[in-house]
N, C-alpha and C positions, 0 to 999 in steps of 0.2 A: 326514387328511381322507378321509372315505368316499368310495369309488368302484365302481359299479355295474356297469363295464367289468371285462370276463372278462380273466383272467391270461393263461387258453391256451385253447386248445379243442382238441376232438376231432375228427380227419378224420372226414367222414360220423358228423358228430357227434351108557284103567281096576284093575286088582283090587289095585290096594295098599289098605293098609286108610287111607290117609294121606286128610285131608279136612279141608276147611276150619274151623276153630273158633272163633267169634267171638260177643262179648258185649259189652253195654253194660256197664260195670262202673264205679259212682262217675265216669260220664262220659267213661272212657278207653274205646276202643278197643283191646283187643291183639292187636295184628294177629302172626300166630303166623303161622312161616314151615314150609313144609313141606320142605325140603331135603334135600340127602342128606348134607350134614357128619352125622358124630358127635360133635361138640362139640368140647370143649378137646381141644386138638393137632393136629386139621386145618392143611395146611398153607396157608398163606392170604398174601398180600398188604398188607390194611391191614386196620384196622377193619370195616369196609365190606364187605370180602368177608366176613368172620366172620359178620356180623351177617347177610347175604343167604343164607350155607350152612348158618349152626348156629340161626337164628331168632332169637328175643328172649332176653336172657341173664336168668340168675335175678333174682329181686327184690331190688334197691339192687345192681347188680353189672351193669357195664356190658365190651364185648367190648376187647380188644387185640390187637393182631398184634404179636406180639413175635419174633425171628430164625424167622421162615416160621411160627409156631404161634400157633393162636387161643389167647388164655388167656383172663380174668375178673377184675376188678380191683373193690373196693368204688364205684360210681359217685362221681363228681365230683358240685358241685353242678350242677344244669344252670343252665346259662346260660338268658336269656328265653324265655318260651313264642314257638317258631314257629306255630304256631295248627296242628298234626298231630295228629290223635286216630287216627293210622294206628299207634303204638305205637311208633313208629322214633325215634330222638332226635332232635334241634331240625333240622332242614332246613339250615340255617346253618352244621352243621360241616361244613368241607371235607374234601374226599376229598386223596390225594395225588395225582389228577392223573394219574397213569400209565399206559399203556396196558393192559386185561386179558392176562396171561401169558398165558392159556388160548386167544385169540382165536387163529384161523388165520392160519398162514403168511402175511406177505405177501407172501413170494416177489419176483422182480424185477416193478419196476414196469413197467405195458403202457405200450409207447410212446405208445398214445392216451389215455394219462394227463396231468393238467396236471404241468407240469416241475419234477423235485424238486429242484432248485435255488431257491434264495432267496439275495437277498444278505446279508453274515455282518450281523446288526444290534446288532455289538458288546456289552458288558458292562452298558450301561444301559438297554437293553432286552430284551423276548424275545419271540418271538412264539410264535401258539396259533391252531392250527385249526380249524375247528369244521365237522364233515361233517353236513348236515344234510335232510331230506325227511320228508313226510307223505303222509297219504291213502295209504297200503300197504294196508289194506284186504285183508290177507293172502294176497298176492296173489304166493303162492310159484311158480305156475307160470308161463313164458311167458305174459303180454296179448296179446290180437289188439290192433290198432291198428299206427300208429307213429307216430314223435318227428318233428317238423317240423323240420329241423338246416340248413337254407340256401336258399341260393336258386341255380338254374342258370345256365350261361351266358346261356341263353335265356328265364331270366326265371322259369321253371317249378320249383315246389317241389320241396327235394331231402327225402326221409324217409327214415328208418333205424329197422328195426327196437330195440325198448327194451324191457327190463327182463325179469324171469326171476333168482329170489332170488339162484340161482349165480353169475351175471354179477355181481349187484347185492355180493354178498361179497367177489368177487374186486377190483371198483372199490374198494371202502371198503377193501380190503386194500391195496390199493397206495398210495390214496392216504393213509394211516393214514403209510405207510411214509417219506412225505416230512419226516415234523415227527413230534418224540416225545409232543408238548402237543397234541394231539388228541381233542376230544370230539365223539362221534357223538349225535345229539339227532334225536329226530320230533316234528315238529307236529301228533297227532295222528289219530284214526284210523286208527292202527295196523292194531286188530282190527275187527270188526263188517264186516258187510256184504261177508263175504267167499267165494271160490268154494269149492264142495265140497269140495275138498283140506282147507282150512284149517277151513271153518266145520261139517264132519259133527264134529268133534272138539273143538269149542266155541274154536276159536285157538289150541289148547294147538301143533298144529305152528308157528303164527309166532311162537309166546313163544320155543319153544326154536330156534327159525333164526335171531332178534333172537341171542340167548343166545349162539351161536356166533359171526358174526358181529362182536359187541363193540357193539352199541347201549347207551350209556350213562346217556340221559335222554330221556325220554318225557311228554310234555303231554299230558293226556287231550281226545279227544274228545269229541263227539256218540255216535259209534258205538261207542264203548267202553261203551257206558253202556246198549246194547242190550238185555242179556240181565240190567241190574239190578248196584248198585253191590256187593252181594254176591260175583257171580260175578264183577266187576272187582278185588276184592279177593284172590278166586281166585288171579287171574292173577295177582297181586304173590309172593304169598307161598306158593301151591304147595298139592298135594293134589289129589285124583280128584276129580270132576263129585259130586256130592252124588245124582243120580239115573241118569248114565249111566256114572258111575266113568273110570276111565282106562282108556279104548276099544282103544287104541294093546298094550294089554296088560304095560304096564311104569307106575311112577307118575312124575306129574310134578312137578317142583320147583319151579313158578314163574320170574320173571323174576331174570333176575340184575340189570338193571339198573331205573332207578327210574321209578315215575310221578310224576307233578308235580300237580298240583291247588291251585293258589293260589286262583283262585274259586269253587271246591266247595263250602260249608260244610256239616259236622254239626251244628253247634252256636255259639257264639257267638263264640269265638274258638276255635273248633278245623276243621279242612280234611280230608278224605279221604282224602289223600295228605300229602305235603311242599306247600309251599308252593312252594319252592325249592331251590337246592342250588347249591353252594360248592365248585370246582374250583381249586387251587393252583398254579402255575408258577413255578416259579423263584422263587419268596418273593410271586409276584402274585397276589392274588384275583380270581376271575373268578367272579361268580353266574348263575343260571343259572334264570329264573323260567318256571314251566312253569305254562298256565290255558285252559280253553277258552270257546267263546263262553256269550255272556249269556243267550243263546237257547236251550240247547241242551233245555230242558225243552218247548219247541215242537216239538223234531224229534224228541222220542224218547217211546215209552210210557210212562203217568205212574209204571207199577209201575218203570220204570227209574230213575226219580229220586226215589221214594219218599225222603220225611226229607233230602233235600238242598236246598240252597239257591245260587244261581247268581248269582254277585255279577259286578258292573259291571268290564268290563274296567280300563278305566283307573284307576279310583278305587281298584280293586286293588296294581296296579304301582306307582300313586305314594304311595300309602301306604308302602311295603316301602320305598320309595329312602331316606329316612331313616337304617332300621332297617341297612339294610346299610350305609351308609356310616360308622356306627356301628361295624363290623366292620373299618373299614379299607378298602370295596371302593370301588373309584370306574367298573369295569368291569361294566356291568351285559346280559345279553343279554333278551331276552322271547322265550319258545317259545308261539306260542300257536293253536290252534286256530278261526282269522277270518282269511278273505283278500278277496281283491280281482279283479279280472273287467279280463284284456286285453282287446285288439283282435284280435279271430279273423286267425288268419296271421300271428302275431305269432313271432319268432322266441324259443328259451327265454330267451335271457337279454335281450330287449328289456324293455320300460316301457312300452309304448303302451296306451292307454286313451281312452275318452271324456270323460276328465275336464277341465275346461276350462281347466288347462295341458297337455293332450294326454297325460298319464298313469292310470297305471292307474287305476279307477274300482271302487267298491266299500266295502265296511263297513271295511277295512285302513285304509282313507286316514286315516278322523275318527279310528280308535282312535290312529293311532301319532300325530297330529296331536295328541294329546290328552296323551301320553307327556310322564312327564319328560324334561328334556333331558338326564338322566343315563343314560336308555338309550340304548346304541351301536347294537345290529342287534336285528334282528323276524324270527324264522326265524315265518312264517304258514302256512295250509294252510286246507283246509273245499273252499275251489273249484275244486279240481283243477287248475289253472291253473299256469302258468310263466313266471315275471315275475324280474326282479333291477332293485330299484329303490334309488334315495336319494330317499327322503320326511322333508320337516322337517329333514335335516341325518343322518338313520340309514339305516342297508342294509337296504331290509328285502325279503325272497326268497321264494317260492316254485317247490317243484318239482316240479311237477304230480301225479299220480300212479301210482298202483302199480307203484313203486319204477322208474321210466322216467328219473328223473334223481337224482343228488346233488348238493346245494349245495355247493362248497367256499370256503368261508370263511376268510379268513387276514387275523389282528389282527396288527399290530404293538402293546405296552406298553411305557408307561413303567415302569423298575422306581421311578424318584424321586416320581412323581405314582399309580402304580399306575392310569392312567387309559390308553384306547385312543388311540394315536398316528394308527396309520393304519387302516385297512379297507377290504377289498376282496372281492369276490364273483364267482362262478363258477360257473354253472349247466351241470354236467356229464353227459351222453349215457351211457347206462346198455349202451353197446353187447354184441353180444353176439360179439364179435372177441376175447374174453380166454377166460382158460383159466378155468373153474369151479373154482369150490372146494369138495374132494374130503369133507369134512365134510359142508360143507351139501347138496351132491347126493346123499350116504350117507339123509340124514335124508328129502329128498324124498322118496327113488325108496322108502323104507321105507313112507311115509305112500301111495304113488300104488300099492303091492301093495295094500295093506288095500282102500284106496278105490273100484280099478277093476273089481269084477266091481260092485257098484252104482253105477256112474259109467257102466258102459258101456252099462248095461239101456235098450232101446230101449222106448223108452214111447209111442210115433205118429210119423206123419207129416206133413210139411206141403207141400203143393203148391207153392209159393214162401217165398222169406225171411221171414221176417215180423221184422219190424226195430221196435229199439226207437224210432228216432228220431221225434220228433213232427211234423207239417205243420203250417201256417199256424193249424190252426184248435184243437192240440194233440190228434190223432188219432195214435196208431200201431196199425199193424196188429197186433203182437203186447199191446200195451196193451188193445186192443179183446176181445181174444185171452183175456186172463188176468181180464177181466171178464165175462167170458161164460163162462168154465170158474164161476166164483166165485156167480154168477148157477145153474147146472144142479147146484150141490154142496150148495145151499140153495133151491132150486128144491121140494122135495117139503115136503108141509105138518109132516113128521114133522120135519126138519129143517133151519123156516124160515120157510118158506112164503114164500119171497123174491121181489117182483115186478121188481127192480131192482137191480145191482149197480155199484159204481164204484169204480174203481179208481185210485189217486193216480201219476202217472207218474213221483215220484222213484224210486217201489217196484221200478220195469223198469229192469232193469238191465244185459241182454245183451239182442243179438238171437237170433234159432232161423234156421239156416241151412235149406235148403233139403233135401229128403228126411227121412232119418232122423232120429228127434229121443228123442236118450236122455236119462238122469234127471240126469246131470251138467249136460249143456246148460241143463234144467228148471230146475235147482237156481241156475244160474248168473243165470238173467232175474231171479229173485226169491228170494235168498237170505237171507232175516229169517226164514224161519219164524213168519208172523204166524199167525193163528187169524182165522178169517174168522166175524164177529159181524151177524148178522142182528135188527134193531131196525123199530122203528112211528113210521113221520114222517109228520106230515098233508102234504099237498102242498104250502100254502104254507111247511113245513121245508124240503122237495124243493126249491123255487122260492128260498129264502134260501141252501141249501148252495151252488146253482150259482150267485148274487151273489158270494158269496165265493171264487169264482177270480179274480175281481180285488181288486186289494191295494189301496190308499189309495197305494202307495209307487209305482205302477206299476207294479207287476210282476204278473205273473199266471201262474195256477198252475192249467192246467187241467185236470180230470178225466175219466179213459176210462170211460163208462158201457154196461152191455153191450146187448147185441142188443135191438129190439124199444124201447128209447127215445132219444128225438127232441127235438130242440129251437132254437129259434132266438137272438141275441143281436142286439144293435150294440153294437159296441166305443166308436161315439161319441155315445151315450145318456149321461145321466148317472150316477154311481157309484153302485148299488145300484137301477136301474133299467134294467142292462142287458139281460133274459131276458126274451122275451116270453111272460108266463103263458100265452096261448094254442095257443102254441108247443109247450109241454113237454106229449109225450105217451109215452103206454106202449102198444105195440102198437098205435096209430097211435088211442087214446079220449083226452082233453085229461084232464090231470092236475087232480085238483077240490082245490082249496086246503083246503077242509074235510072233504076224506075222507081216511081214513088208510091205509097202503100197508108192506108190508113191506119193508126196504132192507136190503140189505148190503155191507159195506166190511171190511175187513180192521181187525187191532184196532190199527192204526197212525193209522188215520185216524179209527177210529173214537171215538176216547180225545180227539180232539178235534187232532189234532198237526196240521201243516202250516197250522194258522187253521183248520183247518172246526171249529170249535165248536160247529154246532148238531148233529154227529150225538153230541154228548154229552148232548142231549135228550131221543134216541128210546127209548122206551117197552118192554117187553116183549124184554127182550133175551135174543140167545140164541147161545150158541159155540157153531161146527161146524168143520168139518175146518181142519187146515193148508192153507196156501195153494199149496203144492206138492203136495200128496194131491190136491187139486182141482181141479188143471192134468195131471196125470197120470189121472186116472180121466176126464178130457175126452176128451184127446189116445186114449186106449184104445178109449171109444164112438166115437168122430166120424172116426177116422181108420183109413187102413191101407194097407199098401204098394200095394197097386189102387188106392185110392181113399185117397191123402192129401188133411188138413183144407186146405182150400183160405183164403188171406189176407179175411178179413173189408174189404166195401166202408167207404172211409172218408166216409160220408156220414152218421152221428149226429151232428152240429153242424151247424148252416148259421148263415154271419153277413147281416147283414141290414143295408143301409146307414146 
């Protein structure tokens, strides 16, 4: 029987010439690996590593790992299409399960480790654990923040410093160390939207820190899908940047371990990645389905998901339960990229939610609700959140993010029924009380030389914090900040002619401390590198985009508009009549429904993402700078160590009863 309840806790808890090569070919996809094997006689492990080192083997000739040497054998017939036009064979053959030889030392386990003891569970079964997190967001160095980890004598939250890749290697190292049947798995958003370190070098540093580390499978996100499923293909299979080559000055080989993509499609029955993937123990199958949300063509650039198609979570999974049980499997996991929204103060491995059994609340619930009952656990992600719940009868976990917890997972199997006996969950503190791991700190401190003469460049000043966090009326002073840079960079008629900027608040991403404020900081608030698109919206377009900060679903989604415009709402008006046309001005003249107006937004929003669909309207469009070039040649006019830029009044909203 699944159980939600933690085992243990923690006290204070470029220039190679190597490059991408890919074609539609008779409908296949061959996804051609960039590695550094040299083919047959590498020494290798199973299959799997052959195929990840040496690429796709010749044609009708598929890899083998025979006594430590990759060889080539005349292909088998393949068994059914798994729907992969990734060029990898059927998703469904199993790996051997074994831990990567290459991974680091796990050395003795930290005592703030959960306890490598288990009790022996005999010959008819075995058990398998599964280390699991998402939303890493490449997010190799120390997060500010901290982990919520208890509560005081006196009533008062205890926090603990979390996560920092080092820390994060050394945990998954020890706890690797407890069980040999251990698969390391992320819920997506790995990469994208991630700080300087990772994101000047397009993620090639957290492919290869995953890489070290031993990350086994990977569910694509939203944010993987940022820079276009080309360069996501990149990252699988290896090779220089097509325009900025391999930066780092050495070439890069891609992920050693897999992406997943069950509801991606290319084509009609074929998928982007694997669908899934087939882990072995002891004679037990355990599959391993990896998919992100339904949505994800909402939250990302359309160039991002160009020719893809974004299928139905559930109808996905339970389609597949058939297909695998056919295989033998009756042990089914789902990785997938959709969670669900605690109760703020919520401890990591609590449940509480608003939902009206008093649990977590969210898009998770209906999906897993939805699930066959043949799936056991839901490793989830997307909301940064930390939950360890049992929904419907399954485990399903998240562990917040940038790598500040790991889920530790441990299945007991039958080997007679090859189904989950028991399961249980542990949401574990990413503390930074262990010893780093001498590998992965090697590859940092390599990446943090390159990065820190332009990380450290002082680009202005600011008279106070300017913080990303929103107020009541969805104001931040540094959101107001980055709209008004975005407004002055498209402000001249050569370059715009722009009378209004806005700016979407998922885009703010850090705060800007107080004083100096360098290009790393910069990079960190808004790290997409969008292209700021300057378009022609009559006003009442202007007067329709700001209706659509409220949702139908309730939720709302407000926009930072820069300096100079004004406007009013009631939140309890009704839907699509909450903005008082009178209200919205520019420079304090009422905005005319029938006259037309230069706007600019970032190409995030502007492509229509987050619901604003009418700036996919506007007329007359025209790309200018990066969105960081924009905020840095602000920060340079408006600021300076005499005279830092001073926090922007939060008074462009007013609600109105």
């Amino acid at each position: 029987m699944p159980q939600a309840t933690p085992r243990s806790s923690l006290p204070g808890a470029r220039p190679s010439a190597l490059l991408l090569a890919g074609a539609f070919v008779t409908g296949m996809f061959l996804f051609v690996h960039g590695g550094c094997g040299g083919g047959d006689g590498d020494e290798c492990r199973d299959a799997t590593h052959c195929r990840y080192d040496n690429g796709a083997p010749a044609e009708g000739k598929e890899w083998a790992c025979e006594e430590n040497r990759c060889v080539q054998h005349p292909a088998q017939q393949p068994p059914p299409d798994a729907g992969t036009d990734a060029g990898t064979p059927d998703a469904g053959v199993p790996d051997s399960g074994t831990p990567d030889a290459g991974r680091p030392d796990a050395g003795t386990p930290d005592s703030g480790t959960p306890d490598a003891g288990r009790p022996d569970s005999g010959p008819s079964t075995v058990s398998v654990q599964i280390l699991a997190f998402n939303d890493f967001h490449g997010q190799l160095e120390e997060p500010g923040g901290q982990i919520l980890a208890g509560v005081a004598p006196d009533g008062g939250p205890v926090r603990v410093n979390a996560g920092g890749v080092t820390y994060f290697a050394r945990h998954i190292a020890a706890m690797r160390a407890t069980n040999p049947n251990t698969v390391v798995v992320a819920a997506g958003d790995l990469i994208g939207g991630s700080p300087l370190l990772s994101g000047l070098f397009h993620d090639e540093p957290t492919i290869e820190a995953m890489n070290l580390i031993g990350l086994d499978l990977v569910a694509v996100g939203n944010h993987e899908f940022d820079e276009g499923s080309t360069e996501l293909l990149r990252m699988q299979s290896g090779g220089c940047h097509p325009v900025d080559g391999c930066q780092d000055g050495d070439g890069f080989s891609g992920a050693k371990f897999k992406f997943l993509a069950a509801n991606v499609a290319t084509d009609v029955d074929r998928t982007l990645f694997p669908r899934y993937d087939v882990r072995e123990f002891e004679g037990v199958k355990v599959a391993f389905i990896g998919m992100t949300l339904e949505a994800t063509p909402g939250s990302v650039i359309p160039s991002g998901v160009e020719g893809l198609t974004f299928k139905d979570e559930v109808q996905t999974v339970n389609a597949l339960v058939p297909e695998l049980r056919q295989q033998g499997i009756e042990a089914i996991i789902v990785v997938v990229h959709q969670g669900g929204i605690a109760t703020p103060g919520s401890l990591v491995n609590d449940c509480k939610g608003s939902a009206a059994d008093g649990l977590i609340a969210g898009a998770i619930v209906g999906l897993v609700k939805g699930l066959n009952d043949a799936v056991d656990v839901v490793v989830s992600g997307h909301t940064h959140q930390a939950y360890n719940c049992v929904i419907d009868g399954k485990i399903v976990t998240s562990a917040s993010s940038m790598g500040q917890l790991v889920t530790d997972i441990d299945l007991t199997l039958s080997k007679a029924t090859r189904d989950v006996v028991t399961a249980r969950a542990n949401n574990v503190i990413v503390t930074r009380d262990v010893q780093e791991v001498g590998a992965v700190k090697e590859l940092v401190t390599r990446y943090q030389e390159l990065v820190t003469p332009l990380a450290n460049r002082v680009i202005g000043w600011v008279a106070q914090t300017l913080r990303n966090q929103s107020d009541s009326l969805g104001q931040s002073a540094l959101g107001l900040v980055i709209a008004d840079s975005q407004l002055e960079a498209t402000k001249p008629a050569n370059l715009g002619g722009a009378q209004v900027a806005f700016m979407n608040p998922g885009g703010v991403r850090a705060s800007i401390d107080q004083g100096e404020v360098t290009y790393g900081e910069a990079f960190s608030t808004q790290p997409f590198n969008n292209s700021l698109i300057t378009m022609t919206l009559t006003g009442a377009q202007i007067e329709e985009v700001l209706e659509l900060q409220w949702r139908p679903s309730g939720a709302t989604l407000m926009l930072l508009p820069s300096a100079g415009f004004t406007y009013s709402f009631s939140a309890s008006a009704p839907a699509g009549n909450r903005v008082d046309p009178a209200s919205i001005r520019i420079n304090g003249v009422t905005v005319d429904p029938a006259a037309n107006y230069r706007v600019t937004a970032n190409n995030y929003i502007a492509s229509g993402s987050d619901g604003f669909s009418v700036f996919t309207e506007g007329t007359n469009r025209l790309t200018g700078v990066m969105d960081i070039d924009a905020m840095e040649a602000y920060l340079k006019a408006r600021s300076s160590a005499a005279n830092p830029l001073p926090a922007p009044a939060l008074n462009r909203v007013t609600r109105l009863p």
